[in-house]
C-alpha positions in Angstrom: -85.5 -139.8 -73.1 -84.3 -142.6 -71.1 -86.1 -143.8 -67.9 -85.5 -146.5 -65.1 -86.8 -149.9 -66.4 -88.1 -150.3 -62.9 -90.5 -147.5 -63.3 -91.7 -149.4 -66.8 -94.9 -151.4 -67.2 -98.0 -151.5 -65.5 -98.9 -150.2 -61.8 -99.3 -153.3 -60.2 -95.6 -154.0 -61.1 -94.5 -150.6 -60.7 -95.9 -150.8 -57.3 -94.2 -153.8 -56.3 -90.7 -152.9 -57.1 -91.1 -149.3 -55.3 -92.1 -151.1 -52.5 -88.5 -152.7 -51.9 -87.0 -149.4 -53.7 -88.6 -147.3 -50.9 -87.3 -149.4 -47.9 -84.2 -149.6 -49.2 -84.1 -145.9 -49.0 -85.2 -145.4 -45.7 -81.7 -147.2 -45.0 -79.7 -144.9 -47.4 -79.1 -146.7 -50.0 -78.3 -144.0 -53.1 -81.6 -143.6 -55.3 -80.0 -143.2 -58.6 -78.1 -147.0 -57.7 -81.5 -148.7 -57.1 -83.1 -146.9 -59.8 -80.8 -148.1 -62.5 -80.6 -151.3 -61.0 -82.3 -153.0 -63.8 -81.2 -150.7 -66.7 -82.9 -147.5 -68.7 -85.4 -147.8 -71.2 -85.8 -145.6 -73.9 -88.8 -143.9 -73.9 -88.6 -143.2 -77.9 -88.9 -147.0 -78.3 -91.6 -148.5 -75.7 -95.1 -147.2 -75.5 -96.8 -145.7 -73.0 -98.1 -142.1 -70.9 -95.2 -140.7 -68.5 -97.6 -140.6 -65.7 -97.0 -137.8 -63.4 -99.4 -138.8 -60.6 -100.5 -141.8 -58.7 -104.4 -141.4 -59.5 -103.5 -142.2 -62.8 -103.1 -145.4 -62.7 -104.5 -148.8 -64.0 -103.2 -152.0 -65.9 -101.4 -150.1 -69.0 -98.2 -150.1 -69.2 -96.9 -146.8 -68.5 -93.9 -144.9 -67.3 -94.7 -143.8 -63.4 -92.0 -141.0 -62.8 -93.3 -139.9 -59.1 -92.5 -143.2 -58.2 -90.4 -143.5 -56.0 -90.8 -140.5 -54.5 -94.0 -139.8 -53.6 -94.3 -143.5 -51.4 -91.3 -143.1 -50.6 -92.2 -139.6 -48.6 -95.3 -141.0 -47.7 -93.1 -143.9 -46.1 -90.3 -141.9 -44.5 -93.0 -139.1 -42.8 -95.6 -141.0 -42.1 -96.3 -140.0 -38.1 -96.0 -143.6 -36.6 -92.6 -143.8 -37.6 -89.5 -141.8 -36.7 -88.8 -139.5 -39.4 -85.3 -140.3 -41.3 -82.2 -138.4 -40.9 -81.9 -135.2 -42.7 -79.3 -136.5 -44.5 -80.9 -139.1 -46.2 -83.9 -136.7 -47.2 -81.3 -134.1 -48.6 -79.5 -137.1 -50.1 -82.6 -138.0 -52.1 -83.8 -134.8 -53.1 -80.0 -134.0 -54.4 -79.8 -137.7 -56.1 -83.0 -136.4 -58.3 -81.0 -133.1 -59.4 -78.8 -135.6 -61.4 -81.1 -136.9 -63.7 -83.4 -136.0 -66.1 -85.9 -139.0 -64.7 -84.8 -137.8 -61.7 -85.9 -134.4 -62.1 -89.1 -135.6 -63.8 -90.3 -137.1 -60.2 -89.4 -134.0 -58.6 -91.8 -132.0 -61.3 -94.7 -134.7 -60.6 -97.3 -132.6 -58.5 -97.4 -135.4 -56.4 -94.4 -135.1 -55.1 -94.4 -131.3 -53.8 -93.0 -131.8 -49.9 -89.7 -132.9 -51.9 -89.4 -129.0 -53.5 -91.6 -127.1 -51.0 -89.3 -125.9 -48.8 -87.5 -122.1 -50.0 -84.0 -123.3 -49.6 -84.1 -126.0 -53.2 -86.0 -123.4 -55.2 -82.8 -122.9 -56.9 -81.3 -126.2 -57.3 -84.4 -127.6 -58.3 -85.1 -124.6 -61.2 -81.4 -125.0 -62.1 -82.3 -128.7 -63.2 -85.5 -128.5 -64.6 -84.1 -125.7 -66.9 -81.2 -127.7 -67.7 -83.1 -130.9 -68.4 -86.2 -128.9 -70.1 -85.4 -129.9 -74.0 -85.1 -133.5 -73.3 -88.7 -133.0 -72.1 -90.4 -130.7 -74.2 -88.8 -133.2 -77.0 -91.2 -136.2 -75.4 -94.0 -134.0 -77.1 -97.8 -135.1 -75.8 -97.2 -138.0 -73.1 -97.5 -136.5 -70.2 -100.4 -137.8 -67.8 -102.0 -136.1 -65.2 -105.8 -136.9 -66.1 -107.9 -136.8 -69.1 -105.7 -137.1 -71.9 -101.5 -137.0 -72.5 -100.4 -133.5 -72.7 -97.0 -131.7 -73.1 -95.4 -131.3 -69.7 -95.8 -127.6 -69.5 -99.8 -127.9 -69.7 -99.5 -130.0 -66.3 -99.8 -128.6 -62.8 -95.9 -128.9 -62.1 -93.6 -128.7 -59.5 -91.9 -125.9 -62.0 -94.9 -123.5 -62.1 -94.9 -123.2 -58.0 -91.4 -122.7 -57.6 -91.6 -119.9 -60.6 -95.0 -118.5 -58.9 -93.2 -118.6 -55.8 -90.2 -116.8 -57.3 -92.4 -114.2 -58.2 -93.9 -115.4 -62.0 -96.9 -113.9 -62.4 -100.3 -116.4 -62.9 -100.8 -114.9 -66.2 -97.7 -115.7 -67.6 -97.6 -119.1 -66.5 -101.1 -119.8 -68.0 -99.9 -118.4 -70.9 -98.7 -120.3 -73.9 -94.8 -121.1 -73.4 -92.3 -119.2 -74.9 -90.5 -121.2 -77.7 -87.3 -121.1 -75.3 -89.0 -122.7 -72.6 -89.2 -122.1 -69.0 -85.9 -120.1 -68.9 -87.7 -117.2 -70.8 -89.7 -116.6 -67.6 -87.3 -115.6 -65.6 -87.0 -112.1 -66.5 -90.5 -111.7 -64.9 -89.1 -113.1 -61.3 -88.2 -111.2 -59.0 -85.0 -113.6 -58.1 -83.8 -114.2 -60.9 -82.2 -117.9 -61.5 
């Protein structure tokens, strides 16, 4: 799967180059632009976790998918500042539909208040289904804490909006379907 460079290597770095990503957002400029500023990096041929949270963190190198969104949210709402235009939230949070990194952040636990609301349920479950084999196919690097995991063992962004749409809590503690996620939503009650 291929992944910004910018979101390669280790925290401190990562850190760094969100920082300028993040107020170059608050301006507009378009995320997937910035993102693939510096190129894509396979993630077949560099080592490291795809880190799905901001408490795991440290010097390794990594892959940090919720970055940028989750400072970048933290940025854009925090309460001493004027919140941004709608548009350039909606602009963001439409920008991550296009990608499979893209989506990744949106999945990242951490980054929640960008799929919370009812009304990108659908968009959201539309992309993480269509991206889902490109993810699966990553096998055991997800990181969340303890130890690298396959993405559907993490506390997602996918298991709310299906729990929300009606999933029940067994099913989705229960061992995925060799089809994936989109074998779930016969027990929805709006169905994708």
């Amino acid at each position: 799967m291929l992944i910004p460079a910018i979101q390669y290597g280790p925290w401190s770095d990562v850190r760094l180059r969100m920082t300028k990503v993040v107020t170059q957002l608050k301006r507009g400029a378009p995320l997937n632009e910035l993102m693939t500023r510096d190129g894509l990096v396979d993630t077949d041929d560099h080592p490291g976790n795809i880190v799905m949270a901001r408490r795991a963190l440290g010097p390794v190198v990594n892959f940090h998918v919720f970055a940028p969104l989750r400072p970048a949210r933290e940025a854009m709402f925090d309460i001493r500042v004027e919140p941004p235009p709608k548009h350039i939230d909606d602009g963001i949070f439409e920008a991550s539909l296009e990608t499979p990194w893209g989506v990744l952040g949106l999945l990242s636990h951490d980054n929640g208040p960008w799929v919370w609301p009812a009304e990108r349920h659908q968009a959201f479950l539309a992309a993480a289904l269509r991206f889902w084999e490109q993810f699966d196919a990553v096998g055991a690097r997800y990181y969340f804490t303890g130890r690298p995991e396959t993405l559907w063992t993490m506390p997602t962004n996918l298991r709310f909006v299906l729990a929300r749409m009606g999933v029940a809590t067994e099913t989705l503690n229960a061992p995925l379907p060799p089809e994936g996620p989109r074998a779930l939503l016969p027990h929805a009650w709006a169905q994708a």
